[in-house]
C-alpha positions as CSV (number, residue, x, y, z in Angstrom):
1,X,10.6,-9.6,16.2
2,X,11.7,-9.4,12.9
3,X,11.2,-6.5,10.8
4,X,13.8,-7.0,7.9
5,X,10.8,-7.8,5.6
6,X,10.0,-3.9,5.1
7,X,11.3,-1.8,2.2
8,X,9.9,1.1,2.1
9,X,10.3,1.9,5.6
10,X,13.6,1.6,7.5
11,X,12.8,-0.1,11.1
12,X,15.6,0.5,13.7
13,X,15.0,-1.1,17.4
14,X,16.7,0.2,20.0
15,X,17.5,-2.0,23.8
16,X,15.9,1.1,25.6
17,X,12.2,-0.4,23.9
18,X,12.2,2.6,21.6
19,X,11.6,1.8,18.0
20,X,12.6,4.2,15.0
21,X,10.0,4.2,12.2
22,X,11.7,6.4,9.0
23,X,9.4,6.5,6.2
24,X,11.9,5.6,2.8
25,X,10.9,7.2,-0.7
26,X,13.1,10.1,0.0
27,X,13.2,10.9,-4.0
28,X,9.5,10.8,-4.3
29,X,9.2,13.2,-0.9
30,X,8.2,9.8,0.8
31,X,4.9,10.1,-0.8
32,X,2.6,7.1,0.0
33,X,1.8,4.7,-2.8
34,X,0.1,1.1,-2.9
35,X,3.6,-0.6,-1.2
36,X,4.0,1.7,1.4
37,X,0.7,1.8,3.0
38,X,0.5,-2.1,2.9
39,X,3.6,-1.8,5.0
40,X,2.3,0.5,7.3
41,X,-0.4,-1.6,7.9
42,X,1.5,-4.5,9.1
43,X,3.9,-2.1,10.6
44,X,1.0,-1.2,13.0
45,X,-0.1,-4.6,13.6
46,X,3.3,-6.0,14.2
47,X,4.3,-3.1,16.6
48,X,0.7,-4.2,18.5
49,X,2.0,-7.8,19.6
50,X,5.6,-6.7,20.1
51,X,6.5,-6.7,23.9
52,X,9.8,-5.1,23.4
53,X,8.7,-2.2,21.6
54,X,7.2,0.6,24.4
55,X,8.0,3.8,22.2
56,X,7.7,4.2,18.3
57,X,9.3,7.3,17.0
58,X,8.4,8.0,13.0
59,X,10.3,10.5,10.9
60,X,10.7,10.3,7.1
61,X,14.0,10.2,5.1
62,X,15.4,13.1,3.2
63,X,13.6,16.6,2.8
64,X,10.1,15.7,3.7
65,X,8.2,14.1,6.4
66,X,5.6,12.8,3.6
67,X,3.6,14.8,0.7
68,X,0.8,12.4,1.1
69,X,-0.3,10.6,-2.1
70,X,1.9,9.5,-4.6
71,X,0.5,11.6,-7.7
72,X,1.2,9.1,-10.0
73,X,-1.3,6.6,-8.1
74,X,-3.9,9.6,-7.2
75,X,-3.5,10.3,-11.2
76,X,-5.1,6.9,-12.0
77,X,-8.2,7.3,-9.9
78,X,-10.2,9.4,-12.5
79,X,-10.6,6.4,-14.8
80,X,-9.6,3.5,-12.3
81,X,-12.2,3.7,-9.3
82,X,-11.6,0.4,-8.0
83,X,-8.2,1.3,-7.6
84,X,-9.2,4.7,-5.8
85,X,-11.7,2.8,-3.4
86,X,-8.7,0.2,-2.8
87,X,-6.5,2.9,-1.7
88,X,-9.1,4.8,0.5
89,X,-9.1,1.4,2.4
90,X,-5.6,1.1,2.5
91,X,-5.4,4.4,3.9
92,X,-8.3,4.4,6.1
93,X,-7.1,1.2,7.8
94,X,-3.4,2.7,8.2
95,X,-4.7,5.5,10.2
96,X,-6.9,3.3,12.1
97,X,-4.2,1.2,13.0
98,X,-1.9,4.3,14.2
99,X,-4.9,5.4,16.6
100,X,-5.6,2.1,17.7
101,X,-2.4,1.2,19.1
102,X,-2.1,1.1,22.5
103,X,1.6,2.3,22.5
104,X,2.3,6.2,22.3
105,X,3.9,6.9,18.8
106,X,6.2,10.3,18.7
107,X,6.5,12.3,15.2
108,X,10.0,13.7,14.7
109,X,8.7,16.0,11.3
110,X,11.7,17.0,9.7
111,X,10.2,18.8,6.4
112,X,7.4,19.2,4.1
113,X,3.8,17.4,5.3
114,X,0.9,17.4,3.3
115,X,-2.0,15.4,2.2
116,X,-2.1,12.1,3.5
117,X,1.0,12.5,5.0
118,X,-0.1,15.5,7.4
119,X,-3.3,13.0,8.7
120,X,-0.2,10.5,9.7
121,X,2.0,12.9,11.6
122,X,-1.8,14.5,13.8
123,X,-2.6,11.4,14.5
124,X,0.7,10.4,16.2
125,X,0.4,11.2,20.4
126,X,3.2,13.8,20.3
127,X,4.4,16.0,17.7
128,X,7.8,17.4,17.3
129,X,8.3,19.9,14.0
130,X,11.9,21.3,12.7
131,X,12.0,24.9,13.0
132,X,12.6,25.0,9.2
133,X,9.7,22.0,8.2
134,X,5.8,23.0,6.8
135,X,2.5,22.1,6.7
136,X,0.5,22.4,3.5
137,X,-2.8,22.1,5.3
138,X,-6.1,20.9,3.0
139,X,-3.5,20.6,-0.3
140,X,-5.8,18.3,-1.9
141,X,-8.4,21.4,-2.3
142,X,-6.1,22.4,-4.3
143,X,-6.5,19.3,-6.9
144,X,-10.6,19.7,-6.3
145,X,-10.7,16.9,-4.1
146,X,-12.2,16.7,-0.5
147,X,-9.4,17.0,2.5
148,X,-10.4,14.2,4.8
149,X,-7.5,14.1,6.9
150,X,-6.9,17.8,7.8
151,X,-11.3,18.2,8.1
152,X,-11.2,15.4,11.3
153,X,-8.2,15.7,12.6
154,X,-8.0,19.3,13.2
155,X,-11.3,19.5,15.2
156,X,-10.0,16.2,16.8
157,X,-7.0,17.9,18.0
158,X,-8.6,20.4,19.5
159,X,-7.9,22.9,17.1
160,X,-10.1,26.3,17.3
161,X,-12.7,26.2,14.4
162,X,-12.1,30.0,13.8
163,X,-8.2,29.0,13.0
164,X,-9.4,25.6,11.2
165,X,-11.6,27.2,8.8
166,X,-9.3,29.8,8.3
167,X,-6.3,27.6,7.4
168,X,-7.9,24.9,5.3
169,X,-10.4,27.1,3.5
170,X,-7.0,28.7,2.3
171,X,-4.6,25.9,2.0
172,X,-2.5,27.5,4.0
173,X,1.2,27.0,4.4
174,X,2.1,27.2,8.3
175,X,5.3,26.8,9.8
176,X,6.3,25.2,12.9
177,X,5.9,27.6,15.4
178,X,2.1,28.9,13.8
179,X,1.1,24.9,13.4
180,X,2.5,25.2,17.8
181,X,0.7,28.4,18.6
182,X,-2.4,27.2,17.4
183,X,-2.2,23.6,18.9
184,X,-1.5,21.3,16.2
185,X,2.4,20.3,17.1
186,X,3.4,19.9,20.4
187,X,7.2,21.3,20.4
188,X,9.6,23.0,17.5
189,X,12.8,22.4,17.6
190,X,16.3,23.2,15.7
191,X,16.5,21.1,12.6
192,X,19.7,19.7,13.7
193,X,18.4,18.2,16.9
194,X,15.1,17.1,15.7
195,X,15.5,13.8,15.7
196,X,17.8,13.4,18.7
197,X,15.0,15.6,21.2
198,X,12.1,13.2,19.8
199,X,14.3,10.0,20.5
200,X,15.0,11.6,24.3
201,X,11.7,12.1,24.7
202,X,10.8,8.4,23.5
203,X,13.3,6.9,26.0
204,X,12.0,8.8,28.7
205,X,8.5,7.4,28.2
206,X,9.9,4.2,27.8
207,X,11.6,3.9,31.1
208,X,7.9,4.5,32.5
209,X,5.1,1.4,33.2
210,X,3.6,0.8,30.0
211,X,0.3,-0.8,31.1
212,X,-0.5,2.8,32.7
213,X,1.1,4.5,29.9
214,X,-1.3,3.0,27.3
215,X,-4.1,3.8,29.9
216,X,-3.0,7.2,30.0
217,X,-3.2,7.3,26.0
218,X,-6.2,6.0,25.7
219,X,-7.8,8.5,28.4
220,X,-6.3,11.4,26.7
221,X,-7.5,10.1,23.6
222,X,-11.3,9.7,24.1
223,X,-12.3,12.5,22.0
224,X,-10.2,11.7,19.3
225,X,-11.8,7.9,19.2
226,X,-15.6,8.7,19.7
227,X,-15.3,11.0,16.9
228,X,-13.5,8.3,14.9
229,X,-17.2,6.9,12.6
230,X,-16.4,10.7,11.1
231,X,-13.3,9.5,9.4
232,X,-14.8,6.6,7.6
233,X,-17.3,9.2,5.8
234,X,-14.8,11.9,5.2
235,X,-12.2,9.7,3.7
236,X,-15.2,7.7,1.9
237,X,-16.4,11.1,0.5
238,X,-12.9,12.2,-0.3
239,X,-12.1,9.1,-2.6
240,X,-15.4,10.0,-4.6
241,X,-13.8,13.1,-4.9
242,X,-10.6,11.9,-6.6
243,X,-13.3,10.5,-9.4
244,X,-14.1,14.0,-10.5
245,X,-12.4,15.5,-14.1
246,X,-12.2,18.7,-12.0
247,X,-9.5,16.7,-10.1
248,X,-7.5,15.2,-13.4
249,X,-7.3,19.1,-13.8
250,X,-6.2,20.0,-10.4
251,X,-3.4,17.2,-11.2
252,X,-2.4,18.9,-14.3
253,X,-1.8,22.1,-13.1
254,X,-0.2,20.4,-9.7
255,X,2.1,18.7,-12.2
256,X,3.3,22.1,-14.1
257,X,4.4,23.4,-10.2
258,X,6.2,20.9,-9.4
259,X,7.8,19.4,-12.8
260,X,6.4,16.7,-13.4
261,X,4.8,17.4,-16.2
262,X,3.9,14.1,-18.3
């Protein structure tokens, strides 16, 4: 198949049926904006019908895995609600995709996750982490709004609720070997060899049957998909959210942090 129409993510295939997914707004932290989740919902579609792909391995370029919404676009839901709802979709359906697909999808997080970003990377089967990457968990409490993402997929994951209300009631920041002791990665690994130990493990799973391979993944992820009406309500609820002037302030002061001051 073709896959020279994305821009804003870099598709490679490999022969061995493993397909490399790298997320590519590396100067805006690979946050996700209008373009980007369009093209991760035809990503997911296209990967669906494509017999040559067994394996999909996602990563994103640069310093970050993904900081989760583009503040620029998140900035414009106080007085543009249409365009929030729009974008709740958008999202909602990109993560519906990701869970629906019958293929096992491998994260290879090489830095900073947050936001929308972080519901990405817990939704994918298996999760590799650079030693030197971090989770902001439930960051968008910290701009007033609701966090959809990290509230389903944490208990989804399996995810004590001692350690989940703990974490996202604080916003914690959590390395990788804290986000693997408490079950929400699968394996850390050296920075340098991040990428390469997700790719081995990819090709391993790709050498195997892949009729009993999605079986297996749909099995292991019965849990995950009878609790998946939640999502729809927590992201519906979390898009309300974004109306709220207490989140134009929460943007403001997220703005002075990071330097982006308008």
């Amino acid at each position: 198949m073709d896959y020279s129409q994305y821009s804003d993510i870099l598709v490679e295939c490999h022969d061995d049926g493993v397909l490399l997914a790298t997320l590519n707004r590396p100067k805006r932290l690979n946050a996700l904006d209008e373009r980007l989740l369009g093209e991760l919902n035809r990503l997911w579609l296209q990967l669906a019908d494509d017999s040559n792909v067994r394996v999909v391995v996602v990563t994103g370029a640069g310093q970050a895995f993904s900081v989760g919404a583009d503040i620029d676009l998140v900035g414009t839901f106080n007085e543009d609600v249409e365009r929030s709802i729009d974008s709740s979709v958008q999202y909602t359906s990109a993560l519906r995709r990701l869970m629906d697909l019958h293929k096992p999808v491998i994260a290879a997080v090489n830095g900073d996750v947050l936001g929308g970003g972080l519901g990405i990377a817990l939704l994918c089967d298996v999760i590799f982490m650079a030693r030197g990457a971090r989770m902001l968990t439930a960051s968008q409490l910290r701009i007033n709004a609701l966090p959809a993402p990290d509230a389903f997929l944490w208990p989804a994951r399996g995810v004590s609720s001692a350690k989940a209300k703990y974490h996202l009631f604080k916003s914690s920041t959590i390395d990788a070997a804290e986000a693997e002791r408490i079950g929400l990665i699968s394996v850390v690994t050296d920075d340098a060899t991040l990428l390469d130990e997700a790719l081995d493990f990819a090709r391993d799973l790709a050498r195997r049957d892949p009729r009993m391979l999605s079986w297996t993944k749909r099995a292991l992820s019965y849990n995950l998909r009878a609790a998946s009406p939640l999502l729809d309500e927590w992201l519906s609820l979390e898009s309300l959210s974004f109306a709220r002037d207490a989140v134009k302030d929460g943007l403001n002061e997220m703005r002075k942090v990071i330097g982006k001051e308008r």
